[in-house]
N, C-alpha and C positions, 0 to 999 in steps of 0.2 A: 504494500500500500504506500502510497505517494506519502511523503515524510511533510508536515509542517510546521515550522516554530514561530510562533509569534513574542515577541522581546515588548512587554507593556501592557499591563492587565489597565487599561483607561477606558474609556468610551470605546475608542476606536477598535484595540486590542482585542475586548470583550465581543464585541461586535463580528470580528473576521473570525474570532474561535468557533462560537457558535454556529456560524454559517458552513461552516469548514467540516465541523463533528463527526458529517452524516458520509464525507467523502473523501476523508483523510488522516493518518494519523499526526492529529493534536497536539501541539505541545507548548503552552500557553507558559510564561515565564515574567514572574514576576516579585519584586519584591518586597513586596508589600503583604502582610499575612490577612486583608481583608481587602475590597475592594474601598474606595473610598468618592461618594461621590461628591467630588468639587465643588460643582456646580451648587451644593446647599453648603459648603464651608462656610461660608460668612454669615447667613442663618446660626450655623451648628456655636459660630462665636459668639451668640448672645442669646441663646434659647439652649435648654439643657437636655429637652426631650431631643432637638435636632443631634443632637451633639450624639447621643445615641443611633441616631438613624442612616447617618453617612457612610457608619461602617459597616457592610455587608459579606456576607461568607461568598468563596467562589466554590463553594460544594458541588451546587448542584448546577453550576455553567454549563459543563461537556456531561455526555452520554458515556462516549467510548474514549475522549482525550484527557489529558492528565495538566493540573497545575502542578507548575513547581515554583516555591517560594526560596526567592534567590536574585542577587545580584548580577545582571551582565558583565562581565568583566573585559571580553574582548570577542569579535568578531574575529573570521578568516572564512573569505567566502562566505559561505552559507550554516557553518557550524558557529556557535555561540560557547564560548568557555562561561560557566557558572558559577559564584562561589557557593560556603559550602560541603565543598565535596561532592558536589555534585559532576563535576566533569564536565566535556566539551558534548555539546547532544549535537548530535547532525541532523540536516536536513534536505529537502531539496529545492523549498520556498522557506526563505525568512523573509519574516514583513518586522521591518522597525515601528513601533508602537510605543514608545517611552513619553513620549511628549513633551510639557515645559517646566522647568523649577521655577520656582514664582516665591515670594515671602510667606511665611505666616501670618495670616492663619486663612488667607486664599489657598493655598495648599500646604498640604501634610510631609514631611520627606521621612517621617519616622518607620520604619520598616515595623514595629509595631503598632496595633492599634490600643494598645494597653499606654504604651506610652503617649500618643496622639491623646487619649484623649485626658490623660492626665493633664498635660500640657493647656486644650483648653479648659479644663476646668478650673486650674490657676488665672490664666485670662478672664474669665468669668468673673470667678469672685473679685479678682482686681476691678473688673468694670465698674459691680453693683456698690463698689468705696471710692471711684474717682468723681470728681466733680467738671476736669476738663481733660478732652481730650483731642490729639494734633492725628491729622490723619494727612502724611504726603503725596503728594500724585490723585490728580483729577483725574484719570481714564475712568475706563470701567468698571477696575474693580475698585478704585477709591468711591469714589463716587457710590457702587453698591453698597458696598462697608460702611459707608457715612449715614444711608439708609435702612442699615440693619440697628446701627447703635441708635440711634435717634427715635426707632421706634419702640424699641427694647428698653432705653434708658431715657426721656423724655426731659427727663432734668439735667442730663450732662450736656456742658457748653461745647459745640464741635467749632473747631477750626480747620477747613480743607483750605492745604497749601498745592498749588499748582503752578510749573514753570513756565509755560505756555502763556498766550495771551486770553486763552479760554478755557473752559473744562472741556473733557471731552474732543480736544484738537487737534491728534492724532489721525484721527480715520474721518473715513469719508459720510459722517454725519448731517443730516438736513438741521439746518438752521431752527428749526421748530422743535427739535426734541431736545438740543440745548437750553432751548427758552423755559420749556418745559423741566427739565431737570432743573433748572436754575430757580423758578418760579416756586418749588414746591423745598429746594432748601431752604432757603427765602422765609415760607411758611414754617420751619421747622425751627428755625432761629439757628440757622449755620453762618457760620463767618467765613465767605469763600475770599480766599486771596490770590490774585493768577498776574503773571508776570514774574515771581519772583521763586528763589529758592531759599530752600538754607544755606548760609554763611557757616555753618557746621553741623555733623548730626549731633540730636542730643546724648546725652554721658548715660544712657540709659539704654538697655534691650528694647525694640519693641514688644509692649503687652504685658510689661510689667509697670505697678506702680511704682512709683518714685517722683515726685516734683520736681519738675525742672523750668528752666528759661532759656532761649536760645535764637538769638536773630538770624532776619533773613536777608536777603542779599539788596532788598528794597528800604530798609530802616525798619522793619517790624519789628516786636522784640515780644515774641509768643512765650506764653505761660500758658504749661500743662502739665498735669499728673500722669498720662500715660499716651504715647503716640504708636502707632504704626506705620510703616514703610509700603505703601501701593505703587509701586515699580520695580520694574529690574526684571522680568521678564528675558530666560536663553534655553531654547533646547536643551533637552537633556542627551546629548551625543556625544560626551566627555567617553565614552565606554568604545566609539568607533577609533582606528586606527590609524599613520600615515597613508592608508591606502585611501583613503575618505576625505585627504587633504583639499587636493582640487577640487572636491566636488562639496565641499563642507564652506557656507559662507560665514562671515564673522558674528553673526547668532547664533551660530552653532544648526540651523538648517541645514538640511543636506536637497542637494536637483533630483528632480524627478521629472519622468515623461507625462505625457498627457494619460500615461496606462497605470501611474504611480510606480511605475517601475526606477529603484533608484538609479542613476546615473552610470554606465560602464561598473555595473556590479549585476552580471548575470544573476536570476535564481532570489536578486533581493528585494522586496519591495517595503512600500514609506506609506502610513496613515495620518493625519492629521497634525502636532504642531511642528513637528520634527521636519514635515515636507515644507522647499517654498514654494509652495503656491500663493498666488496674492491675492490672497484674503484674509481677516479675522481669524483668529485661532478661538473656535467655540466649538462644543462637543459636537453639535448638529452636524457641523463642518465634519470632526472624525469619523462621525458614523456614515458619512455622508461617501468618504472618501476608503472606510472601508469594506461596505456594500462594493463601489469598482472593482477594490482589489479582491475579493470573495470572487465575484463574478467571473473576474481573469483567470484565477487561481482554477475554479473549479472547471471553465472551459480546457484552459491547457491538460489539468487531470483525465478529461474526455476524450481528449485527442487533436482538440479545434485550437484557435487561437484565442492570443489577449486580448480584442475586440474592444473590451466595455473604453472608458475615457471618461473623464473628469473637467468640469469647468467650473472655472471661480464663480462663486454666486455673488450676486451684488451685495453690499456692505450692510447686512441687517444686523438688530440686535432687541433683545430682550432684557432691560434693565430696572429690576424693580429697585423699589425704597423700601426696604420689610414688605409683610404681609398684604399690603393693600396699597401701595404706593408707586408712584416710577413713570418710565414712559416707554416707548417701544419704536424699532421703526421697523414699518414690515412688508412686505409684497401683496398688494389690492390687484389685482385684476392687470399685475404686469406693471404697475407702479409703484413706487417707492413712498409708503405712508409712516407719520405720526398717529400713536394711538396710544391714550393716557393710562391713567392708574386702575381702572375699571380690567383692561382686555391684559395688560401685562398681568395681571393679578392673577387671571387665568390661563395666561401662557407660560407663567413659572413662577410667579410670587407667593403663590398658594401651595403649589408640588412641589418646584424645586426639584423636576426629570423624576420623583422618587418613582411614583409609579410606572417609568420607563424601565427604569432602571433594575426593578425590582424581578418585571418581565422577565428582563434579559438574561438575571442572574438563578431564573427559576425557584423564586422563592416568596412562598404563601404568604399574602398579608394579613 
């Protein structure tokens, strides 16, 4: 039977395993000892029930394929060294599925979930004793984060610092769901600052308390008992080798074809943040992009060709403020729309993928 390892239990990973199960031997590699979904982390940082619900078992993922919980340590070709002790597993399709390391408490890097979630339930109780708190970087996940604490803790004063001359100024956003996100900080009594940074980071971890003060490169001079970090966003492809040089850009992405096939690496293929494609790095997007590679994978196993292909989707997104809050921009009828805190609510401010995700991972709710 046709051999395949997938390196990345995430959206994407979980996604091309499953599909795979029924028509190849499985070999899903991950190291992480529960699945963790993302996509509710900043929930999970200020609600105790979520904090519980992000970490989920990969039991019952595969039929007839196997997880193995473990570190990538290095490619060659198509074989994956493990740590461990687990050895070098061969194969004869690897698909890179690792995705991106991002700050706490947007993502988890702790190979346990025992220790995950110790960690946020120190964050926690820190929250429910701060009175002010600095959150850096306006994208999307500051900005989500600003809208989880705000709803969670109604009394802490937020200060979102941003270096940009906007929030949100990166991607390719309609002018109206700025206004909007702007509109409803505004209402929440946030202090947005944009143009400037820090003149140093504070003498503090983020997500711990400790008082501090620390200016910014504008004359500001912020007072806060605990901040967070919302940037710094790089693939996680630290684990690929000089053979990956040329084809590795300085985010640490690696090229791929329009088949997700990675670049002059026979037999390898790429899902979601790891790939460059230009687009938004958001789970939809992995699952999106490892439906393709499923498709190719199971054609070649048939006897046929790579066929399927992949194309950037226009720049949408799904941005709540907690539970009932946010704004969205999303595809009407082949147009690109603003839609408020009502419809985001119900496109993930309320779930948060769980019940996707729950699906996927075959497990009863």
């Amino acid at each position: 039977m046709v051999r395949v390892t997938i390196v990345g239990g995430g959206y994407g990973g979980i996604t091309v395993a499953k599909a795979l199960d029924d028509v190849a031997e499985v070999t899903l590699v991950e190291q992480k000892d529960t699945f963790v979904n993302h996509a509710a982390a900043l929930r999970a940082a200020v609600d105790r029930e979520w904090a519980e619900k992000i970490f989920m078992p990969y039991d019952r993922l595969l039929t007839r394929g196997r997880v193995i919980h473990g570190t990538a340590l290095a490619v060659k070709g198509t074989t994956v060294e493990v740590s461990g002790g687990v050895g070098p597993i061969e194969a004869d399709h690897l698909v890179l599925a690792t995705g991106t390391v991002y700050p706490f408490p947007a993502k988890h890097l702790e190979s346990s979930s025992v220790v995950a979630k110790a960690r946020i339930e120190r964050m926690h109780t820190n929250l429910e004793q701060a009175g002010r708190v600095l959150v850096v970087g306006g994208g999307d996940v500051g900005i989500e984060l600003v809208g989880e604490i705000t709803s969670a803790f109604p009394k802490i004063e937020v200060t979102l610092l941003e270096a940009a001359e906007d929030i949100l100024a990166t991607k390719d956003y309609k002018p109206e769901l700025r206004q909007a996100i702007r509109f409803q900080l505004e209402q929440r009594g946030v202090e947005v600052i944009t143009g400037e940074t820090l003149a140093a980071l504070p003498p503090v971890d983020p997500g711990v308390l400790s008082p501090f003060r620390v200016p910014t490169t504008g004359g500001h001079r912020l007072e806060a008992d605990m901040w967070f970090r919302a940037w710094g966003s790089s693939a996680a492809t630290g684990f690929l080798g000089d053979d990956y040089d040329d084809i590795r850009h300085h985010n640490g992405t690696i090229r791929v074809d329009s088949h997700l096939r990675v670049v002059d690496h026979p037999g390898v293929w790429a899902v979601g943040d790891i790939t460059d494609v230009r687009e938004s790095k958001r789970a939809d997007a992995a699952r999106a992009h490892a439906k393709v590679v499923a498709d190719n994978i199971r054609s070649l196993i048939a006897g046929g060709e790579a066929t399927a292909t992949y194309q950037p989707r226009p720049e949408l997104v799904v941005l709540p403020l907690g539970p009932d809050g946010g704004a969205s921009q999303v595809m009407r009828e082949g147009v690109r729309v603003v839609v408020g805190p009502e419809e985001t609510a119900r496109f993930k401010g309320e779930d948060l993928y769980l019940g996707y995700i729950t699906q996927q991972l075959g497990i009863e709710e």
